[in-house]
N, C-alpha and C positions, 0 to 999 in steps of 0.2 A: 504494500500500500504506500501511497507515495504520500509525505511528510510535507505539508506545507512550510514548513520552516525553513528547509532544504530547498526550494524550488526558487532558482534564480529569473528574475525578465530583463529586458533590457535595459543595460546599466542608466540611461537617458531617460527613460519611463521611472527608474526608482528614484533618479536625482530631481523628478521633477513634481511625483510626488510630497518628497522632501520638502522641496522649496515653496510649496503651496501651502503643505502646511507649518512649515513655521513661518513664514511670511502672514500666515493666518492672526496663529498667537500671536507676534508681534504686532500688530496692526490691531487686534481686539482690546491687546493692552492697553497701546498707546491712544485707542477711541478711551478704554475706560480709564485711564489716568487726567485724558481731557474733561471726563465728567465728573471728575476730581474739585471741579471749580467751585462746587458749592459749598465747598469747607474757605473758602477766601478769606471771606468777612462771616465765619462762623464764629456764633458765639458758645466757646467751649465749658458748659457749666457741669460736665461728667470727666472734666479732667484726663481726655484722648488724646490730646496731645502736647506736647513739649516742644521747647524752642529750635530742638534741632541741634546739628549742624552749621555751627556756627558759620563755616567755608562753604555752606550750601545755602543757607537764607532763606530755606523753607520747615516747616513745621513738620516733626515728625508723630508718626500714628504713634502711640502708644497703648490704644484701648483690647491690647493681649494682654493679659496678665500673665499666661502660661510664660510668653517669651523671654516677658520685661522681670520678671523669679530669674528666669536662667541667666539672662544679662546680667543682672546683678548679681549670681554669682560666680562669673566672669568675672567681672571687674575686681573680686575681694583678692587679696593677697595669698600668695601660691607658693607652691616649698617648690625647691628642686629635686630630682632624681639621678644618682649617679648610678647609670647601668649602662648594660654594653647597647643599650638597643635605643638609645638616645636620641640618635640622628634618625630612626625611622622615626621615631615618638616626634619628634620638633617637625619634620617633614609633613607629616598627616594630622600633627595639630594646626599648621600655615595653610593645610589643604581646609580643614573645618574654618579654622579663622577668616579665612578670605570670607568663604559664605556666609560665616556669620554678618563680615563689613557687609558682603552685598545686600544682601538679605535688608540689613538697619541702610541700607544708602535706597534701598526702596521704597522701603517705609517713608521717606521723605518727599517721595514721588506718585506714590498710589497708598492710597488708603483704602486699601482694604477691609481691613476690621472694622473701621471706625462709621464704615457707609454702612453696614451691616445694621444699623440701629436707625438708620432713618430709612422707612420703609417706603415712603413718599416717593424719595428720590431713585431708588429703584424700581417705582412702579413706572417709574416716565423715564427710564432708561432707553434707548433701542435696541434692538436683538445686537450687534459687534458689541455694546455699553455692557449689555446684559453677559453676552456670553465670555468679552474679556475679564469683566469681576468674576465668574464661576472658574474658569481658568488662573483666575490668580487668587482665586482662594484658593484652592488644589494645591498650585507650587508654593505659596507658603505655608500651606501646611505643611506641605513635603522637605521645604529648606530648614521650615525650624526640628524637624526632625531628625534630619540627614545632620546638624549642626550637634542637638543632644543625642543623639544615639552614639552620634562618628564621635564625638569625646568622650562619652563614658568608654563605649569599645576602644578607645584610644587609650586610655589610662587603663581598662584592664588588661591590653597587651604587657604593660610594664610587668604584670604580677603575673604574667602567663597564662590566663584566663580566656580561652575564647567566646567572647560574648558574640552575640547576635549580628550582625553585616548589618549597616547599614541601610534605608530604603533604595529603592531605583526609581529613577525620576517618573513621575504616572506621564509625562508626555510621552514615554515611548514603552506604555503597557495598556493593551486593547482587551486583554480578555480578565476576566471576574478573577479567575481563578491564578492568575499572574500576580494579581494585585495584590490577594490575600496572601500570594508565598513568598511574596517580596519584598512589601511595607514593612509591614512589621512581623518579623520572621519571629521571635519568639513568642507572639501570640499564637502565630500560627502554626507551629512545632507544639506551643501546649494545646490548641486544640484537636492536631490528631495524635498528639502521642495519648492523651489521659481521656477524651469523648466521643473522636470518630472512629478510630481504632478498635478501640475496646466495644462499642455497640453495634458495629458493621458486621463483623465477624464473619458474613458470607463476602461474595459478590455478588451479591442478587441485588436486582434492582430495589426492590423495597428496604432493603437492608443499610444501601446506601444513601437512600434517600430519607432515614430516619436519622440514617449518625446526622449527615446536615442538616436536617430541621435543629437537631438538639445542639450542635454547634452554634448554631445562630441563636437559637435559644439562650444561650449562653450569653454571646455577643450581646445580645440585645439586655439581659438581667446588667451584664458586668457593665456596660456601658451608662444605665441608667434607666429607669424606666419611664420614660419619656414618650411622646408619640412620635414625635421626629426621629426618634432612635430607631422606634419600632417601624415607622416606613422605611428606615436606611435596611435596618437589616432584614424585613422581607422582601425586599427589591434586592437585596443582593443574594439569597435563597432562591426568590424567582431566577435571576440572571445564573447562578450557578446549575440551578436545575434545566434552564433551557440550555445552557453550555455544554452540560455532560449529554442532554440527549442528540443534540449536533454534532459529537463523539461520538458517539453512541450509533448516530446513522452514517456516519463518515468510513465506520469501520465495519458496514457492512456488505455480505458482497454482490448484493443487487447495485447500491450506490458506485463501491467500486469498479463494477463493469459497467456501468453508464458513464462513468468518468471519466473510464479510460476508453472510452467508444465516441464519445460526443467533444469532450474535453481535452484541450492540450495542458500541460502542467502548470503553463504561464497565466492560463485561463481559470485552472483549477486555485491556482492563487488569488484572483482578482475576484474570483465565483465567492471564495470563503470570505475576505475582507469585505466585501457586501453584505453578504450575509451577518460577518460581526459589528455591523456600523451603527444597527440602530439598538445592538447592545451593549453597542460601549454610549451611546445615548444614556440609554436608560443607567447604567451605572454612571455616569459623571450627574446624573439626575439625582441619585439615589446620595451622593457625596455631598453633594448641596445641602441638600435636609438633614445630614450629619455635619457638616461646618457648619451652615449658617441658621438653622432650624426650622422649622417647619412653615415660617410665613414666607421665608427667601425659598425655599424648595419650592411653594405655592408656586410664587412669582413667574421661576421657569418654566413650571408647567400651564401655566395661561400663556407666556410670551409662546410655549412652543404649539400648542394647540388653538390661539387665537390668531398667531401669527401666518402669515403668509403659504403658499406653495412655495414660492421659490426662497424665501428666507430656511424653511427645512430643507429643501434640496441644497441649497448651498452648505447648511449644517450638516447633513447626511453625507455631499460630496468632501467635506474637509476634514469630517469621521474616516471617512472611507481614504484620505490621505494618510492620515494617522495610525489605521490600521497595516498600511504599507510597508512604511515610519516602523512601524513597532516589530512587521513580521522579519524585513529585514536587519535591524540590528538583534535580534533574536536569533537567527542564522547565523549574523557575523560573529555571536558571544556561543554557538555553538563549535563553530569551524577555529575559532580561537582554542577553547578546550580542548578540541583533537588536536592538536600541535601539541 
C-alpha cells in the first residue's frame, strides 16, 4: 500500500504550495495586527498592558498571566553549572531565548490576548482579521510552550533526565492525531500508557473507540469542566474518530485497487490533502474554543457559516496548502531518520 508521506510531486507544485500558504499566514497577520488599532487611545482599566519597549515605543500585551509567571521567572537570578555539557546547555538555552525575545517583541505588535476580551471588536473583524487572530493565537500558544517546555527539558538534560521534546510548530501539523503526539508529548504518553492501552486491549473497533472516548474523557475532566472545554475535546474525539476510519478505509483492498487503477501517486496525495482540509478546519475550530472560549469559538463558526462561498473556498484552498506544507516536511523528517 503506498504511504502518502513517501509520495513525492513536483518539486514546483510543493514550492508553490509553500508559498501560498505562508504568504497566507503572513498577510492574515499582518490584516490582524492592522486591527490592532483599537487599542490606540485604549483606555486600559484591566491593566493588559505595559509600557513596553522602550526602543520600540509601542505598548506591550501583557493580559497572559501564564507567560508574564514564567517571564518573571526568567528574569530572577540564576546559579551557574559546571558540567561537561555546558556548551550544548548555553546553545539550546540562546535557541529558547531568542523565542522567548520574539515571542515579547510580538507582543508589542499584535495583541492577541488582550482582543480576546473585547468581543465587539471581533464580531466586526473580516474573515483575513478573523482568521489571522485564530492563527496567532495557535502560534503563541505554541511559542510560549516550545519556550517553557524547551527550558525545563533544557535544565533537565544537565541532570540526565530525558524529559519530554518539545512541541512542533501546529503550522506544519494537518492531522488530529499529529497534534496530540507532538504538542504535548507527555500528556500524550500518559494517556496511552495508563487509559488507552490498558482499556483497548483488543483491536477491535469498538475497543478502540472506547479507550478514546475515555481519553478524552479524561482531557476534558483534567482540563476543567467547562463547556468550551467540553466542545474542544468532542470535536477532537469526533476528528480522531473520522481520522482512524479514513485509515481504516485507506487500508482496505477494494480502496486500494481503485487507487491504484484510477489514481496516480501524485494524485493519491493531493486526493488525501483534500480530503484532510476540512478536518484540519474543524480542529483549528475546535483550538479556538480551547484558547479563546466559547464566545471567540462562536464567533468563527458564524464568520464561517455566514460567510461567503468563496471566502471558505479560499479557506479550504489554503487548508489544503497547509496540508501539502505539512505532508511534505513529514516525509523530509522521515527520509532524514533513515540516514
Amino acid at each position: 500500500m503506498k504511504n502518502n508521506s513517501l509520495i513525492t510531486i513536483n518539486c514546483y507544485e510543493s514550492y508553490f504550495y509553500f508559498v501560498v500558504w505562508s504568504c497566507a499566514i503572513i498577510y492574515s497577520a499582518y490584516q490582524f495586527y492592522l486591527a490592532n488599532n483599537y487599542f490606540s487611545d485604549y483606555n486600559d482599566i484591566y491593566s493588559d498592558f505595559d509600557s513596553g519597549w522602550s526602543w520600540i515605543g509601542k505598548k506591550r500585551d501583557t493580559s497572559d498571566q501564564e507567560w508574564l509567571v514564567w517571564l518573571t521567572l526568567i528574569n530572577q537570578s540564576h546559579q551557574y553549572w559546571n558540567c561537561q555539557k555546558f556548551l550544548t546547555f548555553m546553545l539550546n538555552l540562546i535557541r529558547y531565548m531568542f523565542w522567548c525575545f520574539f515571542t515579547e517583541l510580538l507582543l508589542h505588535f499584535i495583541y492577541v490576548n488582550a482582543i480576546q476580551y473585547h468581543l465587539q471588536v471581533l464580531q466586526n473583524l473580516n474573515s483575513w482579521e478573523l482568521f489571522g487572530l485564530g492563527y496567532c493565537m495557535g502560534q503563541f500558544f505554541f511559542n510560549k510552550y516550545v519556550v517553557i517546555y524547551g527550558t525545563c527539558s533544557n535544565l533537565c538534560y544537565l541532570d540526565d533526565i530525558k524529559a519530554p521534546s518539545q512541541p512542533k510548530c501546529i503550522a506544519r501539523i494537518h492531522l488530529y492525531s499529529d497534534m496530540w503526539k507532538h504538542f504535548d508529548r507527555g500528556l500524550y504518553k500518559f494517556l496511552i500508557r495508563y487509559i488507552y492501552v490498558p482499556i483497548r486491549k483488543s483491536n477491535r473497533c469498538f475497543g478502540k473507540l472506547f479507550a478514546s472516548f475515555l481519553c478524552f474523557t479524561f482531557v476534558f475532566i483534567w482540563h476543567g469542566i467547562q463547556m468550551n472545554i467540553f466542545i474542544w475535546a468532542l470535536l477532537n474525539f469526533i476528528g480522531i474518530v473520522i481520522e482512524n476510519i479514513g485509515t481504516s478505509i485507506g487500508k482496505s483492498k477494494q480502496y486500494y485497487k481503485m487507487q491504484n487503477t484510477h489514481l496516480s501517486s501524485k494524485n493519491t496525495k493531493r486526493l488525501h490533502c483534500i480530503l484532510a482540509s476540512p478536518l484540519l478546519a474543524m480542529s483549528a475550530i475546535s483550538n479556538f474554543y480551547f484558547l479563546g472560549g466559547q464566545d471567540i469559538g462562536n464567533i468563527f463558526i458564524q464568520k464561517i457559516i455566514h460567510g461567503s462561498w468563496k471566502s471558505l473556498f479560499i479557506l479550504l484552498f489554503l487548508l489544503y496548502c497547509c496540508c501539502q506544507v505539512s505532508v511534505d516536511i513529514k516525509r523530509w523528517e522521515l527520509r532524514h531518520i533513515k540516514r
